[in-house]
C-alpha positions in Angstrom: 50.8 34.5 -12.2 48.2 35.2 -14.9 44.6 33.7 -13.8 42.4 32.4 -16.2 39.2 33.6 -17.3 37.1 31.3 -16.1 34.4 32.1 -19.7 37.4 31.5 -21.9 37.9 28.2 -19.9 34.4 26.8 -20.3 33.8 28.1 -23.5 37.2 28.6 -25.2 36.7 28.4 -28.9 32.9 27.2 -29.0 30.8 28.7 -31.8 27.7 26.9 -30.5 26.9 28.9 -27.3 23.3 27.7 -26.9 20.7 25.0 -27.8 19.5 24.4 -31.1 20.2 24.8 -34.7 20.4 26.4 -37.4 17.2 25.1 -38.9 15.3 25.8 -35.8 16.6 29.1 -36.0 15.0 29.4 -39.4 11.8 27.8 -39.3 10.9 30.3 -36.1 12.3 33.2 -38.6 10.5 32.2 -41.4 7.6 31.7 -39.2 7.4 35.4 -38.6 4.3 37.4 -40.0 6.6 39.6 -42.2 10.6 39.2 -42.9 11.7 43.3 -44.1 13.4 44.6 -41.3 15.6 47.6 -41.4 16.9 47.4 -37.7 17.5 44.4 -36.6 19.2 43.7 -33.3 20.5 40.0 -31.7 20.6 40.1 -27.7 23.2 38.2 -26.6 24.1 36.8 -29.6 27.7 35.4 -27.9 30.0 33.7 -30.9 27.1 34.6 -33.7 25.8 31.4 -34.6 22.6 33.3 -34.9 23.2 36.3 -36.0 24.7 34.6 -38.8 21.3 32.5 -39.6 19.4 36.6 -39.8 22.1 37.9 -41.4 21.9 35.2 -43.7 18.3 34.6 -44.2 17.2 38.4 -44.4 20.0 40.1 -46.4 20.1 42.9 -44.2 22.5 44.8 -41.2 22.3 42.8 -37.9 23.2 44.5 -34.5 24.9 41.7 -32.3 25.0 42.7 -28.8 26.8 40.9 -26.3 28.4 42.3 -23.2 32.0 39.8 -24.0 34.4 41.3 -26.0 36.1 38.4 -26.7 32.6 36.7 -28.3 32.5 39.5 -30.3 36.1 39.8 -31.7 35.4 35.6 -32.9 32.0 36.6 -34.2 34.0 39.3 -36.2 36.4 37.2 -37.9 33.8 34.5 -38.3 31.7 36.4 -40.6 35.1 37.6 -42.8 34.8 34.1 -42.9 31.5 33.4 -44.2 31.1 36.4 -46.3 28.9 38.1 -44.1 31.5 40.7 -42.7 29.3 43.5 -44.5 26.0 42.5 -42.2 27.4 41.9 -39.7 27.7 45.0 -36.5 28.8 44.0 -33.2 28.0 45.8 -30.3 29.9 45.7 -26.4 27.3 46.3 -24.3 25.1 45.9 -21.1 21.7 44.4 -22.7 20.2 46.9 -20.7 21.5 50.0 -22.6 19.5 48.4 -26.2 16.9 50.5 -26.0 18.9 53.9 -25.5 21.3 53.0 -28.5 18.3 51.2 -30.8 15.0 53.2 -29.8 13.6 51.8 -33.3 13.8 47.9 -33.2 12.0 46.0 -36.1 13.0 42.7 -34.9 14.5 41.8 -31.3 16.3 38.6 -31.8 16.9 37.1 -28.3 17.3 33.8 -26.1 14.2 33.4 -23.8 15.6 34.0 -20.6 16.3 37.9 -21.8 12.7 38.5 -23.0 11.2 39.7 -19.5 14.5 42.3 -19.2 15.1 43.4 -23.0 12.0 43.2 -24.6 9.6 44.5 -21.4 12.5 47.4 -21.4 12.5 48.4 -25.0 8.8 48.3 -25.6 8.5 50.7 -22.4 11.1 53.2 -23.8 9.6 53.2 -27.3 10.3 50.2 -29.8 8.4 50.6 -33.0 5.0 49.7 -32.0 5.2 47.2 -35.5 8.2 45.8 -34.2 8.7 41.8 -33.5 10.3 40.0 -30.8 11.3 36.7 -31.3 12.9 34.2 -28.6 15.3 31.4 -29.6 
């Protein structure tokens, strides 16, 4: 007998992961003292609502990191969807291991609870001094 995964059964096809919108999203990105970013990584950015909102916004290569392949794969074929397949990166990964694979961060998009592990880690192991860290 096959078990289900208990995150596929509370969260099955959900692209709205978190609290908010899209608007909040942007008011806090467009709130931000400068908005050129070359790297640009989103921490636990589950089905991509947000990292579609950067992606969007900025016009530039988003790093979504999130340590559930299966949020990944739907944030995948939603930006086919959206025409943001070409911005878009997704990453499997422990949020612990960002800083090893992105030394130089220019913005840290994350939810609040992640900010004392991510962001306290990654400016200890060397994120661009000039670099932002925003929480959604």
């Amino acid at each position: 007998m096959n078990t289900p995964n208990p995150i596929d059964l509370l969260f099955g096809d959900m692209d709205k992961l978190s609290p908010g919108d899209d608007s909040l999203s942007l008011y806090i990105l467009r709130s931000l003292p400068e908005h050129r970013f070359e790297v640009v990584v989103d921490a636990g950015c589950g089905a991509g609502r947000q990292t579609f909102v950067l992606a969007d916004e900025l016009k530039t290569p988003v790093h979504a990191v999130h340590s559930y392949q299966p949020f990944l794969d739907r944030l995948s074929r939603r930006a086919e969807d959206k025409g943001l397949a070409q911005l878009v990166r997704t990453h499997c990964m422990e949020m612990k291991d960002i800083p090893t694979v992105f030394p130089k961060i220019d913005l840290l998009w994350q939810k609040a609870p992640l900010i004392t592990s991510v962001s306290q880690m990654h400016w200890r192991h060397g994120q661009k001094r000039s670099g932002l860290t925003a929480s959604r």
